[in-house]
C-alpha positions as CSV (number, residue, x, y, z in Angstrom):
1,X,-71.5,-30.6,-29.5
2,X,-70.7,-26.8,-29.6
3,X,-71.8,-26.9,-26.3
4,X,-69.2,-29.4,-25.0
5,X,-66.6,-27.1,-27.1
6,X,-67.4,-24.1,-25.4
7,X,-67.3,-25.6,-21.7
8,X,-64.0,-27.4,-22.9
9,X,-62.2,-24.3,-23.7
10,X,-63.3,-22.1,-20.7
11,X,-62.1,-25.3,-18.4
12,X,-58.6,-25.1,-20.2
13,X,-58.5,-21.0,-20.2
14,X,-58.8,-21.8,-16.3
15,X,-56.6,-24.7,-15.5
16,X,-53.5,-22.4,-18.3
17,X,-54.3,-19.5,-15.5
18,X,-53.7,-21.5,-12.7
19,X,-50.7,-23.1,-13.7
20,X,-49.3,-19.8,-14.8
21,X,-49.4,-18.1,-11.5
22,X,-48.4,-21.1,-9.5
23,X,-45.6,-21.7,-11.6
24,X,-44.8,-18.3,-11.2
25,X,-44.9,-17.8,-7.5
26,X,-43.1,-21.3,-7.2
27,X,-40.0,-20.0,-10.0
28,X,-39.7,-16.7,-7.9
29,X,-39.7,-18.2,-4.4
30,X,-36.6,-20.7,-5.7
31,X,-34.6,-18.2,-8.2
32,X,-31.7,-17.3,-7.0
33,X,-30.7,-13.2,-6.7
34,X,-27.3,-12.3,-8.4
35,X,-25.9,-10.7,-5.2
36,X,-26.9,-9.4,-2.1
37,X,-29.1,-6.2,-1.8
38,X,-28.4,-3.1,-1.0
39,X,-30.2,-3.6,2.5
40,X,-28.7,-6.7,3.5
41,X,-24.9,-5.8,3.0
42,X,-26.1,-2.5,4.8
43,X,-27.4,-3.7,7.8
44,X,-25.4,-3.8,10.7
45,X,-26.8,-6.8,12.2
46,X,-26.4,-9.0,9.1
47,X,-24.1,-12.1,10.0
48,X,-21.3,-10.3,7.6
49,X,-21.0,-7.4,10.6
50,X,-21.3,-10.0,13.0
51,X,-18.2,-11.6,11.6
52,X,-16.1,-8.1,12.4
53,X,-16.8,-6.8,8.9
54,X,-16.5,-3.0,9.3
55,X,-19.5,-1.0,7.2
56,X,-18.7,2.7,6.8
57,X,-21.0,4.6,4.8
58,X,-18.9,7.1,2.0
59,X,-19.6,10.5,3.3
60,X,-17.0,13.4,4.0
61,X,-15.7,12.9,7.1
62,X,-14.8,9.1,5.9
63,X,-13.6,10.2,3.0
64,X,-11.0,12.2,4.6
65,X,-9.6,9.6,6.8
66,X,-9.3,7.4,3.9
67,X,-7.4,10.2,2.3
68,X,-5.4,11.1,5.6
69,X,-4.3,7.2,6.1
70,X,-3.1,7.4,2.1
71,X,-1.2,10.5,2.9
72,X,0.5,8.3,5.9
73,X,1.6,6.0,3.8
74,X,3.3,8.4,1.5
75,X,7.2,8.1,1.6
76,X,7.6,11.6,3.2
77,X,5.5,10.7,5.9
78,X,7.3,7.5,6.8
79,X,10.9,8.4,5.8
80,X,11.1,12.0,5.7
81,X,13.7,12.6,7.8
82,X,16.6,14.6,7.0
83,X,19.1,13.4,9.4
84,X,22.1,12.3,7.6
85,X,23.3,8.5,9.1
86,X,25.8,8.0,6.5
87,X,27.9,9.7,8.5
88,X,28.1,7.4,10.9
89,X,31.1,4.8,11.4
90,X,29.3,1.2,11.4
91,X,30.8,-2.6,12.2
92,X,33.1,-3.5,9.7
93,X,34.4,-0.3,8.1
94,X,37.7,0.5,7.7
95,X,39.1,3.6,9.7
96,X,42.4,5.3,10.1
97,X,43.5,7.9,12.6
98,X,46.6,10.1,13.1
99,X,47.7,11.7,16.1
100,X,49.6,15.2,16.6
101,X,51.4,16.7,19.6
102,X,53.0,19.6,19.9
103,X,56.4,19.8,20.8
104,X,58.0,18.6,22.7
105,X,56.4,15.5,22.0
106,X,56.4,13.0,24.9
107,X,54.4,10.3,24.1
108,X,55.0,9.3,20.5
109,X,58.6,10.8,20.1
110,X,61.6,8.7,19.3
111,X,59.7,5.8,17.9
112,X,59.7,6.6,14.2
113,X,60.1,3.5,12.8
114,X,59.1,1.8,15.3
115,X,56.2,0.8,17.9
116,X,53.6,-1.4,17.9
117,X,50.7,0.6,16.1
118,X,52.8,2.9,14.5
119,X,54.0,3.1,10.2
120,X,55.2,6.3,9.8
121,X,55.9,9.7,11.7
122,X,56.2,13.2,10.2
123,X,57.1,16.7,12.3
124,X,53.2,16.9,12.8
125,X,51.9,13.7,13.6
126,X,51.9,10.3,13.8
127,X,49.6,8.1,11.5
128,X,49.0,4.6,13.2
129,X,47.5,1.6,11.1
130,X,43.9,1.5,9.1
131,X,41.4,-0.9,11.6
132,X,38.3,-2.3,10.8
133,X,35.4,-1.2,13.5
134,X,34.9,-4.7,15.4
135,X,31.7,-6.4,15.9
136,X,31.7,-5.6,18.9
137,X,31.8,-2.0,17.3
138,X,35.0,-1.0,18.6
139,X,38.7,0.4,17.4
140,X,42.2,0.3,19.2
141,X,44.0,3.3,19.8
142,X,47.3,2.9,21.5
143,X,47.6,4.3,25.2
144,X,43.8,4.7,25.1
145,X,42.6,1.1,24.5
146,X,39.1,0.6,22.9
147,X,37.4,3.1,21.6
148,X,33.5,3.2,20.1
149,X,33.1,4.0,16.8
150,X,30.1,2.2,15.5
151,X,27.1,4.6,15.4
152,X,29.4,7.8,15.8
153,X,30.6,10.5,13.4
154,X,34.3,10.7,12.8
155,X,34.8,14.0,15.0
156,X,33.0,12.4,18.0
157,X,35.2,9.6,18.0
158,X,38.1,12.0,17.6
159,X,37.1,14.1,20.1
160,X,36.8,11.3,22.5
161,X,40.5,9.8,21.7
162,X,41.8,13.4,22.3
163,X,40.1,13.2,25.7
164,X,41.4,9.8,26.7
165,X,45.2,11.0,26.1
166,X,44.7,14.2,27.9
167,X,47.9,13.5,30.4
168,X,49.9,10.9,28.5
169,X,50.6,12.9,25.3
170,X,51.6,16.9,25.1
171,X,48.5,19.3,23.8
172,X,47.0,16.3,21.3
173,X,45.6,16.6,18.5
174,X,43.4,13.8,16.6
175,X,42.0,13.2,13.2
176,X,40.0,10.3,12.4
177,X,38.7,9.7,8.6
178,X,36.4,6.6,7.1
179,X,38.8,4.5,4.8
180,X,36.5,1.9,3.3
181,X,32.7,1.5,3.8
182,X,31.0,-1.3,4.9
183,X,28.1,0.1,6.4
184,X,26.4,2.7,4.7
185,X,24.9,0.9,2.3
186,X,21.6,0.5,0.8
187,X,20.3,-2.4,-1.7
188,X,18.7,-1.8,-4.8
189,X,17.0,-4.7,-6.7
190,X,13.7,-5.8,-8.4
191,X,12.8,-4.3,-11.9
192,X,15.6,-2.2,-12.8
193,X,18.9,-2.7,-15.0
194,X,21.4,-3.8,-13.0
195,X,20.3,-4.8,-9.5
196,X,22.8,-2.7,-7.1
197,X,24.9,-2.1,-3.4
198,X,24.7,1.6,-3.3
199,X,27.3,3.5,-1.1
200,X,26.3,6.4,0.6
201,X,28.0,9.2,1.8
202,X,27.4,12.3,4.0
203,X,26.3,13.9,0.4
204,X,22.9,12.5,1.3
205,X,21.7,9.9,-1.5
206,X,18.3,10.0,-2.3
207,X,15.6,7.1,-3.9
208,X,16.0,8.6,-7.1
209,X,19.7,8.6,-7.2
210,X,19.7,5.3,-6.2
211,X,17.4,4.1,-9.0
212,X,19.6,6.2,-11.7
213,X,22.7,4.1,-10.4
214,X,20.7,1.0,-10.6
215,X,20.4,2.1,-14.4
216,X,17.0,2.9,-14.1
217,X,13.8,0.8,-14.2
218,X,12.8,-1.4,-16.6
219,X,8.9,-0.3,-17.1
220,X,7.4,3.0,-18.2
221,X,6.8,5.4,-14.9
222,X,3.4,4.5,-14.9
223,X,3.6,1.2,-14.1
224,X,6.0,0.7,-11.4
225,X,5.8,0.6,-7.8
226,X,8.6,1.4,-5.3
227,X,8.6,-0.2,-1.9
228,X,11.6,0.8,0.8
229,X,11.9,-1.5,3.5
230,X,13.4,-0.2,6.7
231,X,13.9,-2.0,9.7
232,X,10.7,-3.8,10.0
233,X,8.6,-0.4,8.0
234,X,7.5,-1.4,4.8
235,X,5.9,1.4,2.0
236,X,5.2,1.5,-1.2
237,X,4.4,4.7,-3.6
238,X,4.0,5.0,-7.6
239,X,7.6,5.8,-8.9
240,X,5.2,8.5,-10.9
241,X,4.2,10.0,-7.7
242,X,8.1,9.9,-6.0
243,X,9.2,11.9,-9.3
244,X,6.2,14.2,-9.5
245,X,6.6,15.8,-5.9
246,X,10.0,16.3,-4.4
247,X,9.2,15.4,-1.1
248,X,8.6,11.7,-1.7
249,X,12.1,11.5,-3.0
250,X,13.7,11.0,0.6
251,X,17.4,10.2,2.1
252,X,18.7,6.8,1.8
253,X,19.6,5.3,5.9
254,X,22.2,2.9,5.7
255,X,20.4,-0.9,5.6
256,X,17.2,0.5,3.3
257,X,15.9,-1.9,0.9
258,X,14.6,-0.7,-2.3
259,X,12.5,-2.6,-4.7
260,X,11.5,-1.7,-8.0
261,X,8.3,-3.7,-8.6
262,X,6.0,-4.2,-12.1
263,X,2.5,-4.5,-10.2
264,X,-0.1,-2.9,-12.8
265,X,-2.7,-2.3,-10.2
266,X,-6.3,-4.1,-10.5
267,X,-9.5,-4.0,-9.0
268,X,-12.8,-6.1,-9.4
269,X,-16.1,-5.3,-11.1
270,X,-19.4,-7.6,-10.0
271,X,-22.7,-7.2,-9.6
272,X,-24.9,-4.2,-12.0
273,X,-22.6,-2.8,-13.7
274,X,-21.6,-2.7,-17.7
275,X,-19.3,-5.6,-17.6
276,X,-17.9,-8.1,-14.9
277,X,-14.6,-8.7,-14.8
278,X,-10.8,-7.8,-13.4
279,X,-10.0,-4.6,-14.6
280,X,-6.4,-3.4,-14.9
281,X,-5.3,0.7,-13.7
282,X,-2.0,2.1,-13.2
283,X,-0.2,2.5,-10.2
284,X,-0.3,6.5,-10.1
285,X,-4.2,4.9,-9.5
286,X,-8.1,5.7,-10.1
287,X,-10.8,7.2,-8.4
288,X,-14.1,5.4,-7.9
289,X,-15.6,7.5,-10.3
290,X,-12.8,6.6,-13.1
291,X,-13.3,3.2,-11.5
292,X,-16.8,2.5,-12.6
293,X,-16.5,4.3,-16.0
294,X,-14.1,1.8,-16.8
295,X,-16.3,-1.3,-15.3
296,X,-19.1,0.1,-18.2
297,X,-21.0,2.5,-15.4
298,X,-24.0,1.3,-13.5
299,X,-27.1,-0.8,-15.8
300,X,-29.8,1.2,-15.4
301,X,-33.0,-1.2,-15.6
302,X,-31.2,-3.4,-12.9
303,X,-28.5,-1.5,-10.8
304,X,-29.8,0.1,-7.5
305,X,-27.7,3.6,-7.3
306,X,-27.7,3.7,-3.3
307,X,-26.2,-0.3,-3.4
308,X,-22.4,1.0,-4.9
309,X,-20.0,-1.2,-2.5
310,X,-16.5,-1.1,-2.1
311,X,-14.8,-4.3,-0.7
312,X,-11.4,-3.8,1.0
313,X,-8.9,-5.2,3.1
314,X,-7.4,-2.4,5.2
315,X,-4.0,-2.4,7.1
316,X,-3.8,-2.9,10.8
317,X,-2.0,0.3,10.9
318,X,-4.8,2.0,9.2
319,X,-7.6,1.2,11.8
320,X,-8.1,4.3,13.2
321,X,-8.0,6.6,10.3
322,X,-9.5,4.5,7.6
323,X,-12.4,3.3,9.7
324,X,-12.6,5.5,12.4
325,X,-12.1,2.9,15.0
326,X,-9.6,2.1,17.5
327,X,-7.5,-1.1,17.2
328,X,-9.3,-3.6,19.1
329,X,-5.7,-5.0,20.2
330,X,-6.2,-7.9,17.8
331,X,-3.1,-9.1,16.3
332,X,-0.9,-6.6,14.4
333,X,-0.6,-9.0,11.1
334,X,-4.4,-9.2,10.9
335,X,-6.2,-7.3,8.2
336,X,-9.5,-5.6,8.5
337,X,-12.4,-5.9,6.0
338,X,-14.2,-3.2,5.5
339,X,-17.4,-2.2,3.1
340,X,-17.5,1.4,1.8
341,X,-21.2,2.7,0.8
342,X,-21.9,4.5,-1.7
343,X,-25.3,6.4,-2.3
344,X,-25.3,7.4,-5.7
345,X,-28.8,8.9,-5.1
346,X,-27.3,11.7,-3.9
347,X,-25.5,14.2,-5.7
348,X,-22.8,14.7,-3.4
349,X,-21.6,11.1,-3.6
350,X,-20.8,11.6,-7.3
351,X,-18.0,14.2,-5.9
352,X,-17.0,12.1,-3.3
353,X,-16.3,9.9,-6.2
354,X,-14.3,11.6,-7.9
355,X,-11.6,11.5,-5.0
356,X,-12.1,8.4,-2.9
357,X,-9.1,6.3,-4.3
358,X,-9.4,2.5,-5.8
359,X,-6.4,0.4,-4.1
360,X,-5.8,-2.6,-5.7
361,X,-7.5,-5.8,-5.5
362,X,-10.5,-3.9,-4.4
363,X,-14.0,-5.1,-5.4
364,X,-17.1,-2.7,-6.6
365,X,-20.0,-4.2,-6.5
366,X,-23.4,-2.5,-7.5
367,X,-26.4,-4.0,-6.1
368,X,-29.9,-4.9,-8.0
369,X,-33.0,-2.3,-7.3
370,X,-35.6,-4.9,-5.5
371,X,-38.0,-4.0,-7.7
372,X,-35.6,-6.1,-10.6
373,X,-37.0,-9.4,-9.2
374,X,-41.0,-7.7,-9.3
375,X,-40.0,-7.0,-13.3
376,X,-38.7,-10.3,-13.7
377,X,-41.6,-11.8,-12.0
378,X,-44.2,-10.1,-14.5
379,X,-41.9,-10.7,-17.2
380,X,-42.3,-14.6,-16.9
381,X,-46.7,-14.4,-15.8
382,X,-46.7,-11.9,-18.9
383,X,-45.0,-14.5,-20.8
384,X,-47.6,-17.5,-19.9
385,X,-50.7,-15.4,-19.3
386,X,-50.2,-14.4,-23.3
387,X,-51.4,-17.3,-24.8
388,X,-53.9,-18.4,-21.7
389,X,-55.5,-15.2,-22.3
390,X,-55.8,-16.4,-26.4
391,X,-57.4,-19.6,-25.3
392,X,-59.8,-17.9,-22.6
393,X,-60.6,-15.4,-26.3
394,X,-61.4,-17.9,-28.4
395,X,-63.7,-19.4,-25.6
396,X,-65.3,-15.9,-25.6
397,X,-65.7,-15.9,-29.3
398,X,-67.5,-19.1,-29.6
399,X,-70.0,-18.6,-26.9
């Protein structure tokens, strides 16, 4: 009977053993990995590089293009010039103009009172009726005929009357002034107090004038985003960065668009790190480094430091500098996806960190080491074999 025992309990010792290791192997080759590795996302053959997904491993030189192509996007960059176009007559203003000879006056004299363009004469000149600038851009000047005015400063287009009556009236003089403007405007609206038609002037207005006649925004500094839109050029900048360095704060053109927007900036945390989820910055914005302090760092029984990803969409605009390729002539509304790595292995990445900006809607993902799915493989044998090894024991201890 003892005999039977013994044989019984070294037979089930074996068969717990077995079933252990198969059950093992079989749970490992079917369990699923929480994200890609390191290698995978890194290899430029994977399907995701096939797909045109740029990979551009973080060192200094692509560091400084990404830093360059933020630069270009700054307001000074875009919009920094200081050519004045307020200046300028545009379609639909109002204009008046009044025209001197000296004496003995020829043209104009003896029709005080009188004449077709003419309301009122003095001993120096004649002042003749305020005109709108046509659509066709245009104003009327008697004797002369049509005259440009749209896109031209008030001396040009008195200068060139003057010209045209050369002959017809004695030694003329002209001066031409802007009555009413139409034109030089610019549009303020989005999150401020009183959404706004700003008129500017040869003084210059600036994007910070125009906010403070707007009544200001709405929103502490920190949070709020101004985009101008010109012609078909459209940037935005933290209204924190326009205040905090002059430059950004350029000259209004006549047609600009700005928008104060509330956009508290977010990016994406996934993979190894302290906590998943959507993490909120401000718009003055956050380096990688602040970036994964605030996503709860990197786990260090799972996270692989050379798998630290950066998931972007970058601007058409932007290929050349941010990627450090040429555009590819695809189509100019087409964004690019590109993956940044990160090797935190190496103690230079950790200052690259500190300056490569976080744009918003990124995603950081931190990779698993590949030794995580060894660990978890032992973890689960070392949970079976336990109580196998027990039953092959007490087989021992009966012999």
């Amino acid at each position: 009977m003892i005999k039977e025992v013994r044989h019984s309990l070294r037979w089930l010792g074996r068969v717990a053993l077995i079933s252990v290791a198969a059950g093992s192997l079989g749970g490992c080759a079917f369990q699923s990995a929480p994200g890609p590795y390191a290698n995978k996302l890194s290899n430029p053959k994977t399907d995701l590089m096939q797909k045109g997904i740029k990979f551009v491993p973080l060192d200094s030189q692509s560091l400084q293009r990404v830093l360059d192509t933020s630069a270009s996007n700054s307001f000074a960059e875009a919009f920094g010039s200081d050519v004045l176009t307020a200046n300028l007559f545009g379609k639909g203003d109002l204009v008046s103009f009044t025209i001197w000879e000296a004496p003995p006056a020829t043209l104009f004299s003896g029709t005080s009172g009188s004449g077709l363009a003419m309301i009122s004469s003095t001993a120096s000149g004649v002042s003749f009726p305020e005109q709108i600038v046509n659509s066709a851009g245009n104003i009327t000047v008697p004797f002369v005929g049509e005259v440009r005015a749209d896109g031209r400063t008030a001396l040009q287009v008195a200068q060139d009357i003057k010209a045209k009556l050369r002959g017809k009236a004695n030694q003329p003089q002209v001066v031409v002034r802007l009555v009413g403007n139409a034109a030089a405007n610019a549009t303020i609206v989005g999150e401020v107090q009183n959404s706004a038609r700003v008129q500017l002037t040869p003084h210059g207005e600036r994007l910070l004038d125009a906010i403070a006649a707007a009544g200001g925004v709405k929103h502490p500094l920190t949070k709020m985003t101004l985009q101008i839109t010109r012609g078909d050029d459209v940037r935005s900048m933290p209204l924190a960065d326009v205040v905090a360095d002059p430059k950004q704060n350029v000259i209004l053109q006549p047609g600009d668009v700005v928008t104060a927007l509330f956009q508290p900036y977010s990016f994406t945390a996934l993979g190894a790190t302290g906590k998943n989820e959507e993490v909120s910055f401000e718009a003055t914005g956050i380096t990688l480094s602040q970036a994964l302090g605030r996503s709860g760092g990197l786990i260090d029984n799972r996270a692989d430091p050379k798998g630290v990803f950066i998931f972007r969409y970058e601007q058409p605009s932007e290929k050349s500098n941010a990627i450090g390729q040429a555009d590819d002539g695809g189509s100019s509304n087409e964004l690019v996806p590109v993956i940044y790595q990160v090797n935190l292995k190496d103690p230079a990445a950790f200052f690259l960190a500190q300056r490569f900006p976080i744009h918003n809607k990124d995603i950081i993902y931190v990779s698993n080491a590949g030794i995580v799915d060894l660990q978890r493989f032992a973890s689960i044998v070392g949970s079976f074999i336990g109580p196998a090894a027990t039953a092959v024991s007490i087989g021992a201890a009966i012999k």
